[in-house]
N, C-alpha and C positions, 0 to 999 in steps of 0.2 A: 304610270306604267307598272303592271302586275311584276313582282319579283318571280325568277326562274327558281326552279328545282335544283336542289342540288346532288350533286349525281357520287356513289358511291359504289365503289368497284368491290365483290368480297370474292374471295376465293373459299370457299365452305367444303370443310371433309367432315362426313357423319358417320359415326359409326355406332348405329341403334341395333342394341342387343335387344333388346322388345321385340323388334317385329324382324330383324335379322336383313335390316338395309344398311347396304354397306356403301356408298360413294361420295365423288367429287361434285360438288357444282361451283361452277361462274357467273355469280350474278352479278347483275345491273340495280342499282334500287336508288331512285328519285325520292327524295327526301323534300316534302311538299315546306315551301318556306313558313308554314306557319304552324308544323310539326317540329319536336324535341328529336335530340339523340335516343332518349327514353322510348319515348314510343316507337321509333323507326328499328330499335333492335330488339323491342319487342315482338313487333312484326318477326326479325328474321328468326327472333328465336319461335315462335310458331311456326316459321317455313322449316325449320331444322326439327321442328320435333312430327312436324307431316309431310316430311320431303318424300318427294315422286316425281317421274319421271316429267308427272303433267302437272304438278301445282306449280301456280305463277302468281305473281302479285298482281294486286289490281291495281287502276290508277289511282288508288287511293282515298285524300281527303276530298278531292275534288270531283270522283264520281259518288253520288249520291247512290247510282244502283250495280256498283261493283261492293265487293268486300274489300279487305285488306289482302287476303291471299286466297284464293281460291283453285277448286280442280273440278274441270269438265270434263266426262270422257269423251269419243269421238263422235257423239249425237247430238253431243251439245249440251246434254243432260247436265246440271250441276250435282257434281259427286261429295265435293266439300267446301262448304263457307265460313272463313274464318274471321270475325272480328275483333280487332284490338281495344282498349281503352273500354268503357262505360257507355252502350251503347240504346239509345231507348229503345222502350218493348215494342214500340212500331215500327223500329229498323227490324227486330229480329223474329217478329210475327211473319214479317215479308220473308227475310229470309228463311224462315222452317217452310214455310212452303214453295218457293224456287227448289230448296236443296235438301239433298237425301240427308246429310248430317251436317249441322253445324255448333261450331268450336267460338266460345269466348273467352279470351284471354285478357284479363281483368287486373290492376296492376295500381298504382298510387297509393298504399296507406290507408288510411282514415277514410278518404273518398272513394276507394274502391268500395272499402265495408259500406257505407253507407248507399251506396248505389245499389247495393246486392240485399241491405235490409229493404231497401224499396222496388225493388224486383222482383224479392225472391217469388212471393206470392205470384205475379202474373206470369212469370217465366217457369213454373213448376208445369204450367201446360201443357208443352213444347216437349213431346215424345224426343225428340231427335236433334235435342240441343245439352250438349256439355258447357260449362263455365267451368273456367280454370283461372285461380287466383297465384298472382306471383307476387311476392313481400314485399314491400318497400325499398328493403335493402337491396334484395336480387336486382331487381328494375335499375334500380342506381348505379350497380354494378356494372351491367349490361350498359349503360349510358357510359360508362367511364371507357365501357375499349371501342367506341365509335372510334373512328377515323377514315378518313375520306379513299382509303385502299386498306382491306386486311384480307389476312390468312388466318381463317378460324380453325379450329377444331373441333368436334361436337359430340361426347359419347354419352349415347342413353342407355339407360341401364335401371328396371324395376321401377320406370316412374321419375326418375331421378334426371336431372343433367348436368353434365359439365362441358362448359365453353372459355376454350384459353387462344388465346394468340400468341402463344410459342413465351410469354414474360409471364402473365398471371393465366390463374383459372379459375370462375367461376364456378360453384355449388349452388344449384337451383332448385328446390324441391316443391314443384309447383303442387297445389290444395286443389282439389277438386272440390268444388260447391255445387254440382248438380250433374250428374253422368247422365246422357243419353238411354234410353231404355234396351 
C-alpha cells in the first residue's frame, strides 16, 4: 500500500517591494512521501517569490507533466513554469516550449553545482528560462521552519528575501545562473 501525502496548512503574507505585491495566502501543500522538508519549502519559497493571484502548485513528484508551481491564465496558456531541485534538460526543453517563462530553483550544495556544470551548456539555449541557485545553508534553513501549520511572513526587496515565522527569520539571497532574455 502506497504511503499518503502529507498535508500542510501555511498561512503566507508577502510583502514584495520588487514588483509591489502586497498580500495574504492560504495554502494547502501535499508533501509527496518521498519528498524532504527541504525541497517542499523550497517549492513555497518560489511560490512567495512569484505569488499571483493564479499560480498554484502542481501535483508534484507524481505528475511527470505538471511542474512544481505553475500559472495559467484563462486560455489555458502556460504563463509560468517552475521547477524545484535539479531537473534534466529533457524535463526543461518540454517545458520552454509549453510555457512563456520558466524558473529553476536549484538548491543542495555541491550537487546543485555540479548539476549546473553539466547543464550549463545545453540549458544556455532556452531563451525563456531563468536558474536560480539557493545556498546550502538557506535551503537548510528553510527545512528547519517546516511544520505541519505555519504563519509565514515574506518581504522582497532588490532580489533579496526574508521569511520568519514570528520566532526566527531567514536571509536568502538567491544567485541567478542564467536570467531569461
Amino acid at each position: 500500500m502506497a504511503s499518503n501525502a502529507t498535508i500542510f496548512k501555511v498561512t503566507l503574507q508577502i510583502a514584495d517591494m520588487d514588483r509591489h505585491y502586497y498580500a495574504d495566502h492560504a495554502l494547502t501543500i501535499a508533501r509527496h512521501p518521498s519528498e524532504t522538508d527541504e525541497r517542499m519549502m523550497v517549492r513555497l519559497l518560489a511560490y512567495a517569490q512569484h505569488a499571483h493571484e493564479a499560480l498554484e502548485f502542481g501535483r508534484g513528484l507524481s505528475a511527470e507533466d505538471e511542474p512544481d508551481v505553475w500559472r495559467k491564465d484563462l486560455t489555458g496558456t502556460v504563463e509560468l513554469w517552475i521547477e524545484v531541485g535539479q531537473p534534466d534538460e529533457k524535463r526543461l526543453r518540454k517545458a520552454c516550449k509549453r510555457a512563456t517563462r520558466v524558473w529553476v530553483y536549484n538548491y543542495g550544495g555541491r550537487g546543485a553545482d555540479l548539476w549546473w556544470e553539466q547543464n550549463r551548456e545545453l540549458l544556455a539555449r532556452f531563451d525563456n528560462l531563468t536558474v536560480v541557485n539557493l545556498s546550502y545553508d538557506a535551503s537548510r534553513a528553510l527545512a528547519a521552519l517546516a511544520q505541519r501549520t505555519m504563519q509565514l511572513q515574506c518581504t522582497i526587496q532588490e532580489g533579496q528575501l526574508w521569511l520568519g515565522d514570528g520566532q526566527s527569520v531567514i536571509h536568502i539571497e538567491p544567485a541567478i545562473r542564467k536570467q531569461d532574455l
